[in-house]
N, C-alpha and C positions, 0 to 999 in steps of 0.2 A: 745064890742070893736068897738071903732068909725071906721069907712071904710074910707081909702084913696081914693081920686076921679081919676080917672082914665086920666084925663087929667094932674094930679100935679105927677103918674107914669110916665108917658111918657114923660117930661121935666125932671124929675130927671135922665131919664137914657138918654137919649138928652145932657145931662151937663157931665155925665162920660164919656161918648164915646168921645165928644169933646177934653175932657184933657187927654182923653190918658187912663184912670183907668181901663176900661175893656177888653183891650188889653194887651197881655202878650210881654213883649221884648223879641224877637226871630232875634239871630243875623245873621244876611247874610251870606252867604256860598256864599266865594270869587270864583268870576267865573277858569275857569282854560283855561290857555291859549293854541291858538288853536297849534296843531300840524304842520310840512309841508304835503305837497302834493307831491306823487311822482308823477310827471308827466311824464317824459317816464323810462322803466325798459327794458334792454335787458342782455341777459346771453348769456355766450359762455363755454361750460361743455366742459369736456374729456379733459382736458388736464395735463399734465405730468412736474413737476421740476426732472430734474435728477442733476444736475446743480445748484451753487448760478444761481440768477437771479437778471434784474432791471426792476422795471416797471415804465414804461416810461409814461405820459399822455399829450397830446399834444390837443389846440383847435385850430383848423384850420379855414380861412375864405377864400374865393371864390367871390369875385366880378362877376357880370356875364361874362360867355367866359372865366373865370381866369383856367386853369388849373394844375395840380401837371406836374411834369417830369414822364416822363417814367421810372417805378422803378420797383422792385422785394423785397420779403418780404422773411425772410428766418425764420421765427419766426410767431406766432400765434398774432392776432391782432383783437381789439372788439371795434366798432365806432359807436355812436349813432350820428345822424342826428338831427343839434339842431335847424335848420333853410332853408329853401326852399327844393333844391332835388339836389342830386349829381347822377351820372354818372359815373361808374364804367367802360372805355372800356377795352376790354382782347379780344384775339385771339378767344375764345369759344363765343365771344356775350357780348354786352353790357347787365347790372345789373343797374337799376337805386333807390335810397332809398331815402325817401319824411321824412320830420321832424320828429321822434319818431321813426323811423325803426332801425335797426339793420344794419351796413356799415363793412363786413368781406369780407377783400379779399382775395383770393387765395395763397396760397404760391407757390413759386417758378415760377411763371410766369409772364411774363410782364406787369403792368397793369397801366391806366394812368384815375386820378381822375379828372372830370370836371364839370362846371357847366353851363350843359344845357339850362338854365331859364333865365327869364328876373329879378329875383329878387337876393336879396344877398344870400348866402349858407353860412351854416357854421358847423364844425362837428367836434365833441369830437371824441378824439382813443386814446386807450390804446394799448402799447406792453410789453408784457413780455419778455426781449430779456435776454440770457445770460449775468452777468454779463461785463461791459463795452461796449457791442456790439452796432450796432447801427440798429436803428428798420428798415431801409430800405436801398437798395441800387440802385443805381441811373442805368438806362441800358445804355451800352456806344452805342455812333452811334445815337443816337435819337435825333431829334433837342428839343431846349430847349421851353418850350413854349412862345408861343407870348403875354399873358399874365399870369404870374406864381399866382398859391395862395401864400398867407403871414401862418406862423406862429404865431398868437397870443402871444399864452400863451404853454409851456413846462415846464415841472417840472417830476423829475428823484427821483425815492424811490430807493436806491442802495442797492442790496442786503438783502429785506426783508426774516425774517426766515420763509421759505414756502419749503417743498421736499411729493414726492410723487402725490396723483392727485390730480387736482384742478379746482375750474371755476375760469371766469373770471363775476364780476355783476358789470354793470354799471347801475345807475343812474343818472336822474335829478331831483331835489329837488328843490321845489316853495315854501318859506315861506313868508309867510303875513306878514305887518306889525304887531310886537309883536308875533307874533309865535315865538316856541322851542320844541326842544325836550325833550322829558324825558331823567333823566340820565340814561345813558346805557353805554355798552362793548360790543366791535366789535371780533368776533371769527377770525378774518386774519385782515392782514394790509392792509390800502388803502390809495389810493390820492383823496385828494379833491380841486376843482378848482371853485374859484368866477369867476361868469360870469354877475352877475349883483348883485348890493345891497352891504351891506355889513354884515358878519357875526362876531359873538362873540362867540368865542370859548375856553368854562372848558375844561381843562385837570387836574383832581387830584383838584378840586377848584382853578387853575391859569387861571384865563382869558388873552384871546387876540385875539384882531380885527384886520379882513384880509377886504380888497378890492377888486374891481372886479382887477383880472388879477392874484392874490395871489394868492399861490396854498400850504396845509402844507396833511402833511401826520397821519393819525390816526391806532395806534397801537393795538396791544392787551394785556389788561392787565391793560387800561388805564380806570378809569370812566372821560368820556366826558356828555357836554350838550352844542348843539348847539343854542344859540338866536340871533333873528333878532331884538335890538335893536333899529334900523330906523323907518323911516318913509314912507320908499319906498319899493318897492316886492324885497327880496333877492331871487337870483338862484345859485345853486353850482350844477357841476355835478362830482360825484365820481365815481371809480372802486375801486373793492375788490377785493383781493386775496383769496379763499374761500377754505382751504382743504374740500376733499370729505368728508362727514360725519358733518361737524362743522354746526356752528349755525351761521347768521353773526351778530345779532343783540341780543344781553341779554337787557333788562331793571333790571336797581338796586336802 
């Protein structure tokens, strides 16, 4: 048998690798898209529906020196700190909570929200007030402040189906451009509130897109998936109504 020379080997398989021949088609496994970020997570347990309720979700903002009125809370409340440091004073001592904390005031005592700082403040709070009530009341006799905070953004879930014990979970959720979630079901109802970006929101396969200041409510019972279509950071932050025992989050 004549011998092939070992230089006209090594050009023949030179020429297949080039076209492709020795190479198997192996198709791309499409990346998957990234999830959000929670970036702050604060809970408030032990608490009790005996009563329909509303939960109420307000974003509050504080220019510096801006303060709340002197008010009293006669209902349970859970406020996460979305920007600088607020300033809790009350008769027992000032309480102060820095961006990501945890912002719970007392009930039934006088208490007046401010911002100590030279920067802007700003803070999510949720109340779960008996139906129709109103999450705060004002103390009479007190001067009004010399610079008041604003109200942003409020939004009312009336009467979600919630009795017995419960937490309250808030979060804030940072998604990237093109992040989403997976489809999932939420074990209690919640409100969710754009505070920057915009989001696109399945319910049951109907989409619909909120803006920063829009605020919708997510149920149980629903498959949702949240996407961040844009091209800019989306942030929502939500509260959950969470009976004791439940789950809040299924993936489906």
């Amino acid at each position: 048998m004549k011998r092939v020379p070992l230089s006209v080997l090594l050009v023949a398989v030179a020429l297949v690798a080039a076209c492709g021949g020795a190479t198997a088609n192996v198709a791309a496994k499409p990346s998957t898209p990234p999830g959000p970020v929670t970036t702050y997570r604060n809970v408030l347990p032990g608490l009790t529906a005996v009563a329909p309720i509303d939960l109420i979700q307000s974003v509050l903002d504080f220019t510096p020196g801006a303060a709340s009125v002197v008010h009293k809370h006669t209902s349970s409340n859970l406020g996460t700190v979305l920007q600088g440091q607020i300033t809790i004073k009350m008769a027992s001592g000032d309480k102060q909570a820095s961006a990501g904390e945890a912002l719970i005031e007392p009930l039934n005592q006088s208490v007046q929200a401010v911002n100590m700082g030279s920067g802007e403040a700003m803070v999510a709070v949720a109340f779960p007030v008996l139906h129709g009530a109103k999450p705060t009341a004002p103390v009479a006799g007190q001067p009004a402040p010399a610079m008041p905070n604003k109200t942003l953004y409020s939004f009312t879930l009336a009467q979600p189906s919630i009795s017995g014990g419960y937490s309250l979970i808030q979060q804030v959720l940072d998604f990237a451009p093109g992040a989403q979630t997976l489809k999932h079901q939420h074990g209690g109802p919640g409100v969710v509130t754009v505070i920057q970006g915009q989001v696109t929101l399945s319910t049951d396969g109907v989409e619909k897109t909120y803006s920063v200041g829009d605020s919708f409510s997510e149920l149980p019972g629903h498959t949702l998936q949240a996407f961040n279509h844009g091209s800019t950071e989306l942030m929502v932050v939500v509260t959950f109504i969470l009976a004791d025992g439940a789950q809040l989050t299924t993936n489906v």
